[in-house]
FIROVEX-956621 format. One record per residue (C-alpha): residue number from 1; x, y, z. Coordinates in pm, whole numbers, plus 32768, in hexadecimal, padded with zeros to 4 digits. Example, Ala and Ser with C-alpha at 12.3 -4.5 7.8 and 13.67 -1.06 7.14 Angstrom:
nr/u/v/w
1/84CE/7E3E/830C;
2/8557/7F96/82CA;
END
This chain:
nr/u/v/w
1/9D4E/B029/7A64;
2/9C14/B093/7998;
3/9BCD/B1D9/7953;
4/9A50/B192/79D5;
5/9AD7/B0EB/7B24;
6/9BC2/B20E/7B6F;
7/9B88/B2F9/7C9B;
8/9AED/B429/7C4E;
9/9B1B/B579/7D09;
10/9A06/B66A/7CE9;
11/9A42/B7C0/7DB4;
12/9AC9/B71C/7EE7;
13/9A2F/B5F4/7ED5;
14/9AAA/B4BB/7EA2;
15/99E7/B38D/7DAC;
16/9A6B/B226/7DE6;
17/99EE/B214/7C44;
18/9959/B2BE/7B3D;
19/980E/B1F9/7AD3;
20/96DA/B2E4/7B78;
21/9594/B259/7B84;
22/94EF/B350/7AE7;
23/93A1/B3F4/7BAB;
24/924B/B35E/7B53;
25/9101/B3AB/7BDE;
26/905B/B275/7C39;
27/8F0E/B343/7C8B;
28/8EBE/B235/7DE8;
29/8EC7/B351/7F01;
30/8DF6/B383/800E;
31/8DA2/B508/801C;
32/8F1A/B539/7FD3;
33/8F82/B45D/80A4;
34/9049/B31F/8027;
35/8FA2/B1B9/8051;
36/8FF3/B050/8049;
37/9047/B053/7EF7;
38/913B/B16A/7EF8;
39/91E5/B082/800D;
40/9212/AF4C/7F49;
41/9248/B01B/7E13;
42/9364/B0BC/7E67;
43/93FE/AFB7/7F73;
44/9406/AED7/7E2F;
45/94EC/AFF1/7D74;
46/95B0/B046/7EC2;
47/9655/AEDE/7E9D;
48/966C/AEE1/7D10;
49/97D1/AF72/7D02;
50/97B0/B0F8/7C98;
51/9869/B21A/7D3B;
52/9711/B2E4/7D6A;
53/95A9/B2CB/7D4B;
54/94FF/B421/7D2A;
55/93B3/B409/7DB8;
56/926D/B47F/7C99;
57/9205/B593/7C58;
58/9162/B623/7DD7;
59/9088/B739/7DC8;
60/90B4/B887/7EB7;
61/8F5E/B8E5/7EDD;
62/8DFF/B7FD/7EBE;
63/8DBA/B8D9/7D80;
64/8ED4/B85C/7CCB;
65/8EA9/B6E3/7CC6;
66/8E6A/B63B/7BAB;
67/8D76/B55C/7BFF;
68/8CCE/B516/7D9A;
69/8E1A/B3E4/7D9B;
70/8F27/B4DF/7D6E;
71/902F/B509/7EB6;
72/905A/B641/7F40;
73/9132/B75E/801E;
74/9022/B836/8090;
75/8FF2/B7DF/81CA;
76/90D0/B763/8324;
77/9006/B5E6/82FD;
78/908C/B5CD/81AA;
79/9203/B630/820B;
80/91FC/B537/8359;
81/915B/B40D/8260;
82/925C/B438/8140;
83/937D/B456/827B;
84/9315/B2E7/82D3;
85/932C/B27A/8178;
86/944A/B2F6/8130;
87/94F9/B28E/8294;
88/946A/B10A/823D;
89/94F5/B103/8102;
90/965B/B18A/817A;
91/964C/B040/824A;
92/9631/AF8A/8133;
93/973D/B039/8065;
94/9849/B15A/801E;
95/9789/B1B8/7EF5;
96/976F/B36F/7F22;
97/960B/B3D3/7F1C;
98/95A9/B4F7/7E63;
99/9415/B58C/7E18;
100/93A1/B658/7D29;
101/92C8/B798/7D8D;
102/91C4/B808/7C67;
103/9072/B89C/7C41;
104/8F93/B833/7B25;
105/8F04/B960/7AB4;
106/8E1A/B908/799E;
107/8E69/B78C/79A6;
108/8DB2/B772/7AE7;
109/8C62/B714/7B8B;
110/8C77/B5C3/7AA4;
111/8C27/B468/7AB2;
112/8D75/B350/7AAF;
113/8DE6/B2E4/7987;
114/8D33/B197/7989;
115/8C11/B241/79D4;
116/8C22/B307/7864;
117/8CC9/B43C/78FC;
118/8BB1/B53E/78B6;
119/8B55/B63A/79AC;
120/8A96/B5E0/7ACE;
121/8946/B61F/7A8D;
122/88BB/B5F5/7C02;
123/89B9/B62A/7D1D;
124/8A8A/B709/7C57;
125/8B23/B874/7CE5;
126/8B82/B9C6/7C0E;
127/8CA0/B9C8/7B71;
128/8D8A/BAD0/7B03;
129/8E85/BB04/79C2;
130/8F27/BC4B/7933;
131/8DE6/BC99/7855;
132/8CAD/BC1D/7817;
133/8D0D/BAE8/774F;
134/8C9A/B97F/7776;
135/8DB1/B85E/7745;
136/8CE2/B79C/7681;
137/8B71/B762/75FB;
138/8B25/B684/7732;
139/8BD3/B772/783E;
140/8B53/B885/78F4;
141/8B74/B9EE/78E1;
142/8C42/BA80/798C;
143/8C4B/BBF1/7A24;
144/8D62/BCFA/79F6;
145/8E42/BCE2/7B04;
146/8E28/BE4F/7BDA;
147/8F1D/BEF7/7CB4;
148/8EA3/BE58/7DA2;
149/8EAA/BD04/7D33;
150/9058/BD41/7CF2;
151/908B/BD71/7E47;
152/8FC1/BC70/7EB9;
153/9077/BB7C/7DBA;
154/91C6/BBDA/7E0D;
155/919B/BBCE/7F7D;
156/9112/BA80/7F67;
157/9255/BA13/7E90;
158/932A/BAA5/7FD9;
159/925C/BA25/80AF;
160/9268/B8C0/7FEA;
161/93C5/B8E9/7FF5;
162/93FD/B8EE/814D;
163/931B/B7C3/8192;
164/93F1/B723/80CF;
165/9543/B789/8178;
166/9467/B721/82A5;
167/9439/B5CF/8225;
168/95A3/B58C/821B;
169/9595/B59F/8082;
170/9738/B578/7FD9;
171/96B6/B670/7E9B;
172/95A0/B714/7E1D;
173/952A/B72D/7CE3;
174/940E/B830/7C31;
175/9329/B7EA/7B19;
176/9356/B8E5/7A0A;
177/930C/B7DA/7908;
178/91E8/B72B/7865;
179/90E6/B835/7841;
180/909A/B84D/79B7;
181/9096/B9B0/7A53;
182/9212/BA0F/7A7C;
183/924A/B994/7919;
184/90E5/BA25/7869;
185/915C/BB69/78C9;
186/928B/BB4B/77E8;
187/91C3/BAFF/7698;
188/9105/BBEA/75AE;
189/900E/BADB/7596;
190/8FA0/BAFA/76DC;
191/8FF3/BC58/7767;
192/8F56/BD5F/76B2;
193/8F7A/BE74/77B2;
194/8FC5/BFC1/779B;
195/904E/C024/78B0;
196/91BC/C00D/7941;
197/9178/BE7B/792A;
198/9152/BE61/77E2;
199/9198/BEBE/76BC;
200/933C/BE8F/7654;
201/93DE/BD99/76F6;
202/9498/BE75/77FD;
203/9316/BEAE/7872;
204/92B4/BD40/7854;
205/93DD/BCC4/7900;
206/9389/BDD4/7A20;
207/92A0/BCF8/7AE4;
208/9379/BBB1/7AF8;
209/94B1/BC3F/7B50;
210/93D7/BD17/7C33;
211/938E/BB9B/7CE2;
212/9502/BB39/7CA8;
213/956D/BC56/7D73;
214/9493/BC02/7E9B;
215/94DD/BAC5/7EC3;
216/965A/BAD7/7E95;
217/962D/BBDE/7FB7;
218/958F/BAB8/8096;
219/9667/B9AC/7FF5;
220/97B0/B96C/809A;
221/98EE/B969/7F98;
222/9967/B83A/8042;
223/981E/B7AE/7FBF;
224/9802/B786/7E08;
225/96F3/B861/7D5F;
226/9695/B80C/7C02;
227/9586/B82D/7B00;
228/94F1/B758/7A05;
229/94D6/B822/78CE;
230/941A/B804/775D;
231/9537/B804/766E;
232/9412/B89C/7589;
233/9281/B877/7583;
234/9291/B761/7466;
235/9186/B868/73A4;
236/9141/B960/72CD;
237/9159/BA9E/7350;
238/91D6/BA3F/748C;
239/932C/BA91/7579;
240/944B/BA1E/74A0;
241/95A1/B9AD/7504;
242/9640/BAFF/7502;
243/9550/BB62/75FE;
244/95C9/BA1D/76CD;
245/972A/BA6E/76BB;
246/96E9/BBC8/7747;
247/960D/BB62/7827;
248/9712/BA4F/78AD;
249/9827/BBA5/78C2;
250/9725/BC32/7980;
251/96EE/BAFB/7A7F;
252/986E/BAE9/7AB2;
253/988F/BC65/7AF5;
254/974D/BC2A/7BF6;
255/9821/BB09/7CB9;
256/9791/B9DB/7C12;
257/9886/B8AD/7C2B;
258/97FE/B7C8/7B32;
259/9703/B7BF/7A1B;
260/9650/B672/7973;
261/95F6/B6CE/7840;
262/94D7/B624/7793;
263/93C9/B699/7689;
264/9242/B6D4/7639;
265/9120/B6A6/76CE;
266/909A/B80B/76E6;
267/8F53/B7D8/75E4;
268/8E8D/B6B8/75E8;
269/8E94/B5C0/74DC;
270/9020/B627/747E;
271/90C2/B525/738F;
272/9226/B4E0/73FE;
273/92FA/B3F3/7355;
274/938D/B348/7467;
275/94B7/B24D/740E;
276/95B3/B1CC/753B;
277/969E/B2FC/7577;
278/95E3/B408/74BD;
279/9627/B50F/759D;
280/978C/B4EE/75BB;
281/980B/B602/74D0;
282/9759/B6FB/7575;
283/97E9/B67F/76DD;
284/993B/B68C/763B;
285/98C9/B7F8/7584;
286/9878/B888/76F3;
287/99A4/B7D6/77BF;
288/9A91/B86E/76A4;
289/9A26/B9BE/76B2;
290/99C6/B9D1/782E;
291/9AC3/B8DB/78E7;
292/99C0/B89A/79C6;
293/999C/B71C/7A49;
294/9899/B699/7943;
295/97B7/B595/797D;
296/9752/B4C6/7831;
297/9607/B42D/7801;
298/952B/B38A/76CB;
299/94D7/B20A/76C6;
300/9625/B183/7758;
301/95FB/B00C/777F;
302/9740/AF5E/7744;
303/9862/AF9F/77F1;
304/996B/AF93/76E4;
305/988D/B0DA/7687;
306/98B5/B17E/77B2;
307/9A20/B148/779C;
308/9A3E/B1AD/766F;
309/9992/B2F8/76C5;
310/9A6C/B33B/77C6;
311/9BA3/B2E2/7704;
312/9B5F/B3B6/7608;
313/9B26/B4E1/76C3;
314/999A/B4FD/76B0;
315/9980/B52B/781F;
316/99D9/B507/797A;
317/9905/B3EE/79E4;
318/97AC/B369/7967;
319/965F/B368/79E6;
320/95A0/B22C/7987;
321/9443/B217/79D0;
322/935B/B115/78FA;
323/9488/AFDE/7904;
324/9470/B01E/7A8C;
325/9323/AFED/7AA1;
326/9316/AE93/79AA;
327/9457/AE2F/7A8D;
328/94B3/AED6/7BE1;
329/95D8/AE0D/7BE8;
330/965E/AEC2/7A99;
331/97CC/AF5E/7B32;
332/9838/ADFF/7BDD;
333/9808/AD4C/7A84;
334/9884/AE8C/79A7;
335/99C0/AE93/7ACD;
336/99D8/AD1F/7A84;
337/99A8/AD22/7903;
338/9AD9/AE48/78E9;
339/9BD9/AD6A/79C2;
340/9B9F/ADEA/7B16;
341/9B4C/ACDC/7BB0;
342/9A1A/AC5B/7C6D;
343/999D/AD79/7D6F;
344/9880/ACB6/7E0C;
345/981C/ACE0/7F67;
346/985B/ABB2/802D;
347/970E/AB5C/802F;
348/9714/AB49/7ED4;
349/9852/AAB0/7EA2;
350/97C6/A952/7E32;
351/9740/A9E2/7CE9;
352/989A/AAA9/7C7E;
353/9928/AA19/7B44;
354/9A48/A992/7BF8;
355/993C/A8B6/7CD0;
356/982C/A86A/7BDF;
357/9858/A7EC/7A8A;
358/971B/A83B/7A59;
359/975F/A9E4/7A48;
360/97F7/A9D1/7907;
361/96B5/A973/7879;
362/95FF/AA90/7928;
363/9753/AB74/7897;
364/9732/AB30/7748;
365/9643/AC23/76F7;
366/96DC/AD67/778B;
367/9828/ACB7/76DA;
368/978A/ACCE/759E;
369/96CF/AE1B/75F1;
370/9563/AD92/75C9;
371/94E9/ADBD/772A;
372/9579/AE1E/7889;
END
């Protein structure tokens, strides 16, 4: 058997495989609520073969979408919507279903990405970050979070939580990545505070595993926690990887089960030298010195690289995001292409490669690692 096509037990759940589709906002909500789109979006990658889809990024409170499209967990609609979703799609498949709970902080209030992704400038809503600091040129300012904005914040991440357990969810997930508010507390660049939340790490760690610890209170352990992490900020100045590795310690300690770690994002207009794979060290850096499960991410396309990955002892399964969109169907081919077999639905069944000569043509690129 292939290492990518092995079960996978996280905390006391069980993974038929280890390809994750990784989250991905897809900005088509309905005031939080998930639309037609979501529904053929991720029926299409229910059937495509992977052992979990974790739904993108969902915000806990209207202040903390990124843009008016963005799903949410603030409200009992929103929790009964996503519970139909996810109840349709289970018809459909064995797939576990996972959603990932995050607040935008100062990456919110803007338009989509095809849009140009600069702040709303009608239609927008205050947003908050650690300090005073805009992401970008084009981004609003935001304000200083207060005491009372904490507790607001947190409860909403309990309260998102619990929607979520409502919903029938198989893990949870939290954003501490990508610059968004979790994760912006975490970096000098962004958190210049100087109070207990900022300052040395211990202080700008405080607030997240202040979240953490919530919502593993709410969380059942029979359910997976995990957090998607910034190995570092990608910039000058920033939260290294030191400060990721103790911050991962920390996350284990708090009852985290899992951690994806992936990279940057946290200033606008950030270079990053992205090649397939060129995370993996620091996955393998963070599963080495934590033993947690580690999820691997960075431009995984092919399967032989995902394989590989796992083979080598990278990580404990991979989250692929960007060759899931191009191709839903990306597990059943990579399952095919690494000698498991055809794993088609039935329905499907006349386009396996044992049915139509036809697939190998369609295989040849993820075969040679140029698409897929």
């Amino acid at each position: 058997m292939s290492a990518l096509f092995s079960p996978l037990r996280i905390g006391q759940l069980d993974f038929s495989n280890r390809v994750f589709v990784a989250p991905m906002c897809q900005y088509s909500g309905v005031d939080g609520l998930p639309s037609d789109w979501h529904c053929q979006h991720y029926g299409s990658l229910a059937v495509g073969g992977a052992g979990a889809i974790t739904l993108e990024a969902t915000a806990v409170a209207p202040e903390g979408r990124i843009t008016n499209g963005c799903l949410g967990l603030w409200n009992d609609a929103q929790a009964s919507a996503l519970a139909q979703l996810i109840n349709s799609l289970r018809r459909l498949s064995p797939t576990r279903l996972g959603i990932q709970l995050s607040h935008a902080g100062r990456k919110a209030s803007c338009h989509p990405p095809w849009a140009g992704g600069e702040a709303l400038a009608q239609g927008g809503w205050p947003i908050v970050a650690p300090s005073a600091i805009a992401f970008g040129p084009n981004r609003s300012l935001p304000s200083a979070m207060t005491e009372a904005d904490f507790e607001q914040i947190s409860q909403a991440f309990e309260d998102g939580a619990r929607r979520a357990l409502r919903a029938g969810f198989d893990y949870l997930e939290l954003h501490l990545a990508h610059g968004y508010l979790l994760s912006s507390f975490l970096s000098p660049l962004a958190n210049c505070r100087g109070d207990r939340y900022g300052g040395p790490l211990s202080n700008r760690m405080r607030f997240p595993l202040e979240v953490v610890s919530k919502v593993r209170a709410v969380w059942p352990d029979s359910k997976p926690l995990g957090v998607r992490v910034n190995a570092h900020d990608w910039c000058d100045g920033g939260a290294g990887f030191e400060d990721t590795l103790a911050l991962c310690h920390a996350l284990k300690s708090a009852g985290v089960d899992f951690v994806c770690v992936s990279a940057g994002a946290v200033v606008d207009g950030t270079r990053i030298s992205a090649t397939p794979g060129y995370l993996f060290e620091y996955a393998r850096r963070v599963r080495e010195a934590t033993g947690m499960v580690t999820r691997a991410v960075g431009l995984i396309h092919d399967s032989q690289l995902a394989e590989q990955a796992l083979c080598d002892g990278v990580a404990d399964c991979v989250a692929v995001a960007r060759a899931m969109l191009f191709d839903p169907r990306w597990a059943l081919k990579a399952a095919y292409l690494l000698g498991e077999g055809a794993r088609f639905p039935p329905q499907m069944m006349l386009a396996s490669p044992e049915r139509w000569p036809g697939a190998e043509a369609a295989l040849s690129g993820m075969r040679s690692g140029t698409l897929g």
